[in-house]
C-alpha positions as CSV (number, residue, x, y, z in Angstrom):
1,X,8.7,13.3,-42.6
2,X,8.8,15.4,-46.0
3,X,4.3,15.7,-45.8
4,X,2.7,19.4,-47.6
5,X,-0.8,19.8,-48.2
6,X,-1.2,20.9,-51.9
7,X,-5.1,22.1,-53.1
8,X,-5.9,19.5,-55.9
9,X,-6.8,21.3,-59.1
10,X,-9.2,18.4,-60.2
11,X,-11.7,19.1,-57.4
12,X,-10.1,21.9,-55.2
13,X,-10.0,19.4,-51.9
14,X,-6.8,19.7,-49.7
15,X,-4.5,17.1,-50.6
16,X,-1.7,14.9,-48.3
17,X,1.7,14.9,-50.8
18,X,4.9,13.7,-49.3
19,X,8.2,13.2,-50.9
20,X,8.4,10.0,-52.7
21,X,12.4,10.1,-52.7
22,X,12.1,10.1,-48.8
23,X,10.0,7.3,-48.5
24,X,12.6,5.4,-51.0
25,X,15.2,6.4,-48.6
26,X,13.1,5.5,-45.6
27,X,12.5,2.4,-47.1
28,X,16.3,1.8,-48.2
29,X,17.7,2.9,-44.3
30,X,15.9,-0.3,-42.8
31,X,16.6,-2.4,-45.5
32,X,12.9,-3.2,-46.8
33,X,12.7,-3.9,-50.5
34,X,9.8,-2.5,-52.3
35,X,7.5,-5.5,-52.4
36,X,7.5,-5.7,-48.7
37,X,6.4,-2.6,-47.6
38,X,4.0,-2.8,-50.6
39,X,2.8,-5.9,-49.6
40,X,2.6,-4.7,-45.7
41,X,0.3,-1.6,-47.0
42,X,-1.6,-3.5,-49.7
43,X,-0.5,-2.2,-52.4
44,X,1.2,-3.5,-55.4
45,X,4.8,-2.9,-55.8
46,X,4.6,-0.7,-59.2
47,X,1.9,1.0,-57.4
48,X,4.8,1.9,-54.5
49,X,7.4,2.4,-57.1
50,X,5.4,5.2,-59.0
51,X,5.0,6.9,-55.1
52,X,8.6,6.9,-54.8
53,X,9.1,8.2,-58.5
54,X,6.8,11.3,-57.9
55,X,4.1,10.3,-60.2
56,X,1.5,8.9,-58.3
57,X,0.2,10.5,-54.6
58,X,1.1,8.5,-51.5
59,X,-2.3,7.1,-49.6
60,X,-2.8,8.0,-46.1
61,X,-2.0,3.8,-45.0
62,X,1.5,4.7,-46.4
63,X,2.2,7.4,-44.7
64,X,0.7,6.3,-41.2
65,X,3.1,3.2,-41.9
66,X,5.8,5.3,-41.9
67,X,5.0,8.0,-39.3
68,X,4.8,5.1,-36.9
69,X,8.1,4.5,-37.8
């Protein structure tokens, strides 16, 4: 998995990011549509969609979800 750790310029704390495009393709590969896996990591779907967009940071649930595999 795509995971950097970024310093956050708000309050200078280390900071999981991971590639939102790879978690749509992740998600796309086994054939899970967006309100499943958001509804699996409760989270709403717009919520999921802005992750995969780049425009909002991924929470650690997600990416465990993922890293499990």
């Amino acid at each position: 998995m795509k995971i950097k750790t970024i310093i956050c310029t708000r309050c200078h704390q280390d900071r999981i990011v991971v590639d939102g495009g790879y978690l749509r393709k992740l998600r796309q590969d086994k054939k899970l549509s967006l309100r499943e896996v958001a509804r699996r990591n409760n989270i709403s779907a717009a919520y999921l969609c802005d992750i995969e967009l780049g425009r909002r940071m991924a929470p650690i649930a997600l990416i465990n979800f993922w890293q499990k595999g």
